[in-house]
N, C-alpha and C positions, 0 to 999 in steps of 0.2 A: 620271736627270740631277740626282736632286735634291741627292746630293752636292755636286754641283758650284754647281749656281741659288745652293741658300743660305748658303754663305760669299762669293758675291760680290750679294748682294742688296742687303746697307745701302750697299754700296759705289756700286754702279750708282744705288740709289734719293737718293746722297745731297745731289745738286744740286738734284732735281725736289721735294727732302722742303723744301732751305734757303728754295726761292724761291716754294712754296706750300702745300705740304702737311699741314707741321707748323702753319703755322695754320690749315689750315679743320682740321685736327684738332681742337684745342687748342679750337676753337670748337663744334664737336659736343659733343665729349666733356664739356665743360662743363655738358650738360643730361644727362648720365648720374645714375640714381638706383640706392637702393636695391642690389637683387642683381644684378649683372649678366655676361652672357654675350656673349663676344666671340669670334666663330666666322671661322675662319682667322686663326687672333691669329699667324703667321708667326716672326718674329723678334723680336715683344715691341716694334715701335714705340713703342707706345701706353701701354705701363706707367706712365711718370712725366705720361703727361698727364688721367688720370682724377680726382676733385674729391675731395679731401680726405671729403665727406661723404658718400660711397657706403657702402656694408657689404660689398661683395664683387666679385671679379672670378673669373667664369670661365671659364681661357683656354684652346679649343679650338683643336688644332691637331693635323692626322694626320700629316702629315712628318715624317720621324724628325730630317729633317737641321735642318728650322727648329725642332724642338721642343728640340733640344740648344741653341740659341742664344737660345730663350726660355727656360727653365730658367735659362739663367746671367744672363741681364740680371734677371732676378725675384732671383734671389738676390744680387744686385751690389746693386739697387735696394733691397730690402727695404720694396716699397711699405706704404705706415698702412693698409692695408684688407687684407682677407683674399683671397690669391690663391690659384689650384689650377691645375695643369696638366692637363687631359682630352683623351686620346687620342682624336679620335671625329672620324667626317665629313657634312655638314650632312648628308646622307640620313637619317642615322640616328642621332639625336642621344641618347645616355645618361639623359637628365633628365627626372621627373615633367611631368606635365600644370602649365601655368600655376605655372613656378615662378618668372621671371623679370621683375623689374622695368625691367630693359632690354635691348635687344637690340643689338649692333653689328656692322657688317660694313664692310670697309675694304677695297676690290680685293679681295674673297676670290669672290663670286658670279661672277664671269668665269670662273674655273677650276673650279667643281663642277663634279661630271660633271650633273645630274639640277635647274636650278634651280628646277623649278617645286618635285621634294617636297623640295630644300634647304628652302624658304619656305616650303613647310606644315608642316614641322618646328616651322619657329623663331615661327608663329601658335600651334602646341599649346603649348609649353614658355613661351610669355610669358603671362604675365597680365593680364586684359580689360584695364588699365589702363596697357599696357605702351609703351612707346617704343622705335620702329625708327629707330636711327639709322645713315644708309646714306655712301658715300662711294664708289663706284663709276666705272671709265674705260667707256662703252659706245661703240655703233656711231654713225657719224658719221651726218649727217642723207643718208636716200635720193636715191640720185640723184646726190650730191656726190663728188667724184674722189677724195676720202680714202676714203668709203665701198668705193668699186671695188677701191682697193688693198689696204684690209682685207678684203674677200675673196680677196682674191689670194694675200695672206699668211699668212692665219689657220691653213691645215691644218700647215706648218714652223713656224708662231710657236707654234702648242699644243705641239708636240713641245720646244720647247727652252726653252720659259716655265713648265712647270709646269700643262700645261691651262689656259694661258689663252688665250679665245674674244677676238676681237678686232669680233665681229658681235653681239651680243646687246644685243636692246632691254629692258636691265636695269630700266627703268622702268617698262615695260606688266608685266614679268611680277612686279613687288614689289604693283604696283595689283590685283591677283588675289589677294593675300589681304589685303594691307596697305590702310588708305585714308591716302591722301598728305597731309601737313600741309603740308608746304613743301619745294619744291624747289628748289633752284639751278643750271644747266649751267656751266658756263666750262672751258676750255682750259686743262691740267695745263700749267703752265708747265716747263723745262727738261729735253723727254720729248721722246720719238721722239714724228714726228707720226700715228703708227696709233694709239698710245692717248693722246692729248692731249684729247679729246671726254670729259667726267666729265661725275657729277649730283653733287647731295651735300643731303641735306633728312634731316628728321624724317618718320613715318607711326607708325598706329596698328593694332593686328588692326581686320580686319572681322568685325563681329557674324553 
């Protein structure tokens, strides 16, 4: 399906990007250092929003269909910092031990197949001194009737979204290798209500 998902992605995402997204983006990404590794990088969102003062961006992404659309916005762009396109998925990530000064993920940990060794991936390949910066839609709080319907929905919604889990407590399983600096929840403004429940913070490896 992915033909299909990612020529209509920026399209569908582009109300919920106008009315929140691209600023807690814009707000993250602003504490991006150094070397950094952007895992599920999709359709190249994030390109024009990373800080003049970085050294590198490295953008992972295994879709052929999103990686033709990141490709071209990189090359439209022609960001000031050094970019690379890497084929590869969180499981199994191509990159030395402790090479990364920062780490990003952006609604991409909903759809891995495997999140827990996505995230011991992205603890070996960062360095002790690294920054996890997270932006994630997760499961609504237990109990609550959106929760109910996101399980209702979740086995058809994986199938036509790209593997993405509409149930995952994306926050206990980042606190398993990462330790949390700060988090934020709030409700993704102009989104269907099964993934309207997000976090969005900083975390550090755990020793």
């Amino acid at each position: 399906m992915s033909w299909l998902f990612a020529p209509l992605y920026d399209r569908v995402m582009a109300p919920t990007e106008e009315a929140c997204l691209r600023d807690w983006r814009s707000e993250l990404l602003a504490r991006a250092t150094g070397d950094v590794l952007e895992l599920g990088a999709g359709t190249g969102v994030n390109i024009g929003l990373y800080p003049p003062s970085i050294g590198s961006v490295t953008f992972c992404e295994p879709d052929a269909a999103m990686r033709t659309r990141l490709e071209a916005k990189l090359r439209d762009a022609a960001p000031a910092y050094d970019a690379r396109v890497v084929e590869a998925h969180g499981e199994e990530l191509p990159f030395e031990d402790e090479t990364f000064d920062t780490l990003v993920v952006m609604l991409v940990l909903c759809s891995v197949s495997d999140v827990a060794r996505t995230l011991s991936e992205l603890k070996r390949v960062a360095k002790p001194t690294a920054t996890l910066i997270f932006l994630e839609h997760v499961a609504a709080e237990t109990g609550s009737s959106r929760r109910f319907y996101q399980g209702i929905a979740e086995p058809l919604w994986k199938r036509v979204a790209g593997n993405c889990h509409l149930t995952r407590d994306t926050q206990a399983s980042i606190a398993e290798e990462f330790e949390i600096e700060a988090v934020t929840p709030e409700s993704m403004r102009k989104s269907i209500a099964l993934v309207r429940p997000t976090i969005r913070g900083f975390a550090t490896p755990r020793k």
